[in-house]
N, C-alpha and C positions, 0 to 999 in steps of 0.2 A: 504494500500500500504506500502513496506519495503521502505526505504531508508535511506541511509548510515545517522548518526546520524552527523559526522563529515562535510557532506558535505551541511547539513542542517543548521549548526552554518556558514559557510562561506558564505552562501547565504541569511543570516540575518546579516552578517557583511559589503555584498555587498551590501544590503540595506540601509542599516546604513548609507553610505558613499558616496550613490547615486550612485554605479557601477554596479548595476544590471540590465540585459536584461531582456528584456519581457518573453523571454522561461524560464530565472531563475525565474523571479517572480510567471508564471502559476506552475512551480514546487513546488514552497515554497508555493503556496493557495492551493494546493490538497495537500499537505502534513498534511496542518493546518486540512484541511476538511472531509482529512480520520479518524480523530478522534475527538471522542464525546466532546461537551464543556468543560465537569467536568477531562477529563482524563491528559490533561496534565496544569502543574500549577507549579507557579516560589514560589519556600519557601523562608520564610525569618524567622530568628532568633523568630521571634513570631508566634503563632499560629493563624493564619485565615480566614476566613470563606471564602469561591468559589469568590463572590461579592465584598468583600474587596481584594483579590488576584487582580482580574480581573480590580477592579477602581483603585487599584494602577499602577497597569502594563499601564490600558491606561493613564495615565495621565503623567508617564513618557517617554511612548513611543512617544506622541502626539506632545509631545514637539520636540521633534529629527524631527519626521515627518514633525512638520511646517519648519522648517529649511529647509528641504531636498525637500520641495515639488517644487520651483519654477524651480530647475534644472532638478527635477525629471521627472514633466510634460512638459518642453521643449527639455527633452531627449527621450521621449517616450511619446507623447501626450497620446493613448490609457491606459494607468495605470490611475485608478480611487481612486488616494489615501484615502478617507474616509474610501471606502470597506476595503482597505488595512487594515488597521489602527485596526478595529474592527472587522476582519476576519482572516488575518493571522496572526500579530504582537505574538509573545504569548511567544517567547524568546527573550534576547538580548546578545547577547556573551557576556561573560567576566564580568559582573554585575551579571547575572541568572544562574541556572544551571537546563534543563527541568527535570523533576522527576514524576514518577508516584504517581497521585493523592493521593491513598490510603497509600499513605507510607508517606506522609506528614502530612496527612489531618486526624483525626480518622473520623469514618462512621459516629458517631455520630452531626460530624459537617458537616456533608455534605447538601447543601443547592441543592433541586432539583425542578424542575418546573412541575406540573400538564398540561400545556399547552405544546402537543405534535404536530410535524408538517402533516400537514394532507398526504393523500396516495392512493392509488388505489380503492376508493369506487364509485359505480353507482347502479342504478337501472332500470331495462327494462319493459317497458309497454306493452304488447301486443295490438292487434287490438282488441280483448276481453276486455281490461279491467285490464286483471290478472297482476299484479307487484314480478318482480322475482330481489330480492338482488343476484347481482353477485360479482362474486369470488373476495376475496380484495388482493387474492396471483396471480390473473391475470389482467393483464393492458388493455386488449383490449375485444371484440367479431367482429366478422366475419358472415354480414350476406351470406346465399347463397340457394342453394337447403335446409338448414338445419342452424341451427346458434350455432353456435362453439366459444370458447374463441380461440385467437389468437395462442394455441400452436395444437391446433386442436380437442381438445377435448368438446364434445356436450354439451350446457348447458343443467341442466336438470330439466326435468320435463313443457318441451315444448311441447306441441301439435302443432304442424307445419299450421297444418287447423283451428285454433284460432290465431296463432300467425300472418299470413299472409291472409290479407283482403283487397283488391284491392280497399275498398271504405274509409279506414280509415287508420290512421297513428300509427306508432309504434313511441315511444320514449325512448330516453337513456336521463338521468339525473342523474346529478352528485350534492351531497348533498355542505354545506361549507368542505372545506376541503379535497376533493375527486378529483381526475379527472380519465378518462377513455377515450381509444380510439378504435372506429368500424370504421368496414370497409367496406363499403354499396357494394349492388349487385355490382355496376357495375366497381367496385375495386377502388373508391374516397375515400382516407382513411382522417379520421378528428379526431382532439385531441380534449378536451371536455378539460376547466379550470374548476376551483371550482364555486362550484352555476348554474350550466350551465344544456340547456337541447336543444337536437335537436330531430325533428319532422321528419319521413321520411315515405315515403310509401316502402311496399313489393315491389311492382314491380314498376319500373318509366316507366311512359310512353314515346311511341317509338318517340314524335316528342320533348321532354323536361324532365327535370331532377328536381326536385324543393324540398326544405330539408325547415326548419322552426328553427331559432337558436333565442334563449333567453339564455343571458351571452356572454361567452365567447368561441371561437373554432380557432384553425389552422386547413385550409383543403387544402389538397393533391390532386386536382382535376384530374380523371384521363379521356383523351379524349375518347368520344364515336359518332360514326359514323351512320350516315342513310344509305340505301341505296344504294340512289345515291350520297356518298361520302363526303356530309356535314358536320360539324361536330354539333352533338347537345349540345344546350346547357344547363350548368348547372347555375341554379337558389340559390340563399339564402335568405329568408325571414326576416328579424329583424326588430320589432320595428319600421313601415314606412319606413326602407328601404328595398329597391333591390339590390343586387349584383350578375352583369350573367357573368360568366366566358365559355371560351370556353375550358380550360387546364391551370393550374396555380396554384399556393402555395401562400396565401397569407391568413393573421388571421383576426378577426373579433370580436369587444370589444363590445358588445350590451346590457350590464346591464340595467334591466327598470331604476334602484335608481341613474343612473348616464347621467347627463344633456346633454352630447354627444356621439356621437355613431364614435367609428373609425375602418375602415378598411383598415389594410399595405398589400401590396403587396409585396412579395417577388419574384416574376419568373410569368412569362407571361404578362397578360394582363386582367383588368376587367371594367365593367364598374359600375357605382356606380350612384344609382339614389331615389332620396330623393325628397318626394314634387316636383316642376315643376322644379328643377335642375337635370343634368345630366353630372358628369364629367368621364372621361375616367383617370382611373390610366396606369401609370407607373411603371418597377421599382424602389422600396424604395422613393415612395410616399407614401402619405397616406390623406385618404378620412376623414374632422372632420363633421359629421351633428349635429348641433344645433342650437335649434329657430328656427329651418323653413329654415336653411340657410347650403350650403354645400360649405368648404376651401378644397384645396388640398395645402399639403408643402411637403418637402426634408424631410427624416425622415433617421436614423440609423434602418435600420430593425431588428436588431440583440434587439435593445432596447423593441422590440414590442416581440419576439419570441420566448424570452431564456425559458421563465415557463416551455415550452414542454419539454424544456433540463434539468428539474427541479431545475431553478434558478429564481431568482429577480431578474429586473433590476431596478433602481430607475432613470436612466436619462433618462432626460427630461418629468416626469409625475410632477405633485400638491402634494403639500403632502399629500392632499386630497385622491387621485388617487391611490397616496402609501399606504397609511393606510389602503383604501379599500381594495386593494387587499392583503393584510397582514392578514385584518380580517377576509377575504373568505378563506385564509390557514387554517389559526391556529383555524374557528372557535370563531371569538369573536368581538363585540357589539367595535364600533369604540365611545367612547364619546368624546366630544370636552367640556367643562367648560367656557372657555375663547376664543370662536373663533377659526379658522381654523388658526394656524400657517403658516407665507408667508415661512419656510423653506423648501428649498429642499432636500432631503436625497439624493446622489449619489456614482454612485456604484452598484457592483452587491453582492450576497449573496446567499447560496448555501439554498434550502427550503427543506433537510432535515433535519435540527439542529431546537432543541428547541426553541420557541419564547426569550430566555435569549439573542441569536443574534443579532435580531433585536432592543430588549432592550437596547444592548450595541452601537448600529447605533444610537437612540434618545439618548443615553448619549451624543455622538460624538458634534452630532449637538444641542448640549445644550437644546435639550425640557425637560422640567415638567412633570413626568406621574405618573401613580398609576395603576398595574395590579390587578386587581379584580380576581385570578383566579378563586373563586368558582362563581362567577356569567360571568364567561368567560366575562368581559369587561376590555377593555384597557380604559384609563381616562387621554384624553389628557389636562394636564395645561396650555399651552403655555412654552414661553421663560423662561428659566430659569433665 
């Protein structure tokens, strides 16, 4: 994205001083966001390295930041200063002046990450058997008379009379770091997170609809009718539980490695049934099963559903919860050394930027770590 370079320093100056609107701040985070980590960087009379730039910047900025946060967040409760902090910050008027990397920096000192953020990868199962790598330049398929990637074009090397078998299931799965989205017969379209895989038959039968989900999905359930004017319904299978919607938007957190299973509602209505519990959701509620036992609370939906919008959200999960889902992007082995830290990371984070981002959110919040990149492991220490 262009924007006026001048109008970008008065909107780090309204920051500065606590006078920035919400619509000023989403300006100055897509500003930050439309450019790579390494490209833009504040010089200083010495020469160095991406990681020294970047720990000096936050350390000066953090400071200003704690200052400004208590009016900040009573002026604007929605602003999640952490993310701030370690996502947009990266100028400060009148101290800095922003400069293009390579003109400060020689190439030879340029500090780069082997850990890229993951993208449009899946794989399709037929009713045969056969496993077909689908296109990583296309986001979705579309099953129908024929099954097409989303811009309408046939995947290939389908045999349609192997692909579709009325007594067995096709599946899409998405590796660490992938996700992908289909859109079944009967036009219910579903987002697939990373690690994830859904189960579906060719044709659903005329009195019910029933899919099979391991990980994670948002699904767009679209109403279908018998008849005599019913509506039928649709079914999700996870992990001992049930979720029957009749029409509704709402996601679904169903990792085996993770000791609870949730699902948010976004729009309509489902019912959620676990073991001999049976609660009915709401909107932006949210269903927690664990041990045998099923809660319903008030939840921020937007906190459960940004990934489809290829973001993070860190409020309100464990850091546990975070890491997870950090390691299912980027593809890497979560270690803990010393215990699960009680820190919460908060904030949101854009999940196309290199994992150096994220590394700069455990600066933030003082954790310990050690990036293995050749053996993809994050190694978390604790407190620092």
């Amino acid at each position: 994205m262009s924007t006026n370079t001048e109008y970008i320093e008065q909107l780090v100056f309204k920051f500065n001083t606590g006078n920035i609107s919400k619509e000023e701040l989403q300006v100055l985070t897509d500003w930050y966001n439309s450019h790579d980590d390494q490209d833009v960087v504040i010089p200083t009379t010495r020469r160095e390295s991406p990681d020294e730039v970047r720990s000096r910047m936050l350390a000066g900025l953090l400071a200003k930041v704690t200052d400004e946060q208590s009016k900040t967040i009573k002026r604007y409760p929605t602003i999640r200063w952490v993310a701030t902090v370690a996502a947009v910050l990266v100028v400060a008027l009148g101290t800095w002046t922003a400069v293009e990397y390579k003109t400060s920096i020689g190439v030879s000192e340029q500090v780069s990450t082997s850990i890229e953020p993951g993208g449009n990868k899946a794989t399709l199962t037929l009713a045969n058997g056969k496993i077909i790598e689908l296109s990583n330049a296309q986001a979705g398929i579309v099953t129908g008379k024929e099954i097409t990637y989303t811009n309408g074009v046939p995947i290939e090397n389908i045999d349609l009379d192997q692909a579709y078998d009325s007594r067995k299931l096709l599946m899409l799965q998405t590796p660490r770091g992938g996700t992908y989205k289909i859109t079944l017969l009967d036009g219910t379209q579903v987002w697939l997170n990373a690690a994830s895989r859904i189960k579906y038959p060719s044709r659903f039968a005329s009195d019910e609809r029933i899919v099979e989900l391991e990980g994670e999905a948002y699904f767009q359930v679209k109403p279908a009718y018998r008849k005599n004017g019913e509506k039928i319904p649709f079914k999700v299978i996870s992990n001992h539980q049930e979720v029957e919607v009749l029409g509704t938007q709402f996601n679904i957190n169903a990792y085996r490695e993770q000791l609870a299973i949730k699902t948010t509602l976004v729009e309509g209505t489902v019912a959620v049934s676990a073991n001999q519990d049976r609660v009915i959701l709401s909107p932006n509620q949210q269903a927690i099963v664990s041990a045998g036992k099923t809660k319903v609370k008030q939840v921020d939906v937007a906190d459960y559903i940004t990934w489809r919008d290829g973001k993070f959200s860190f409020d309100g999960k464990t850091f546990e919860e975070t890491m997870s889902e950090i390691g299912r992007w980027y593809d890497l082995d979560i270690v803990y050394e010393n215990g699960i830290p009680k820190e919460e990371l908060i904030g949101d984070a854009y999940r196309n930027q290199k994992i150096s981002l994220v590394l700069r959110l455990l600066d933030v919040a003082e954790i310990d770590y050690k990036l293995d990149a050749s053996h993809r492991k994050l190694i978390i220490k604790g407190k620092k």
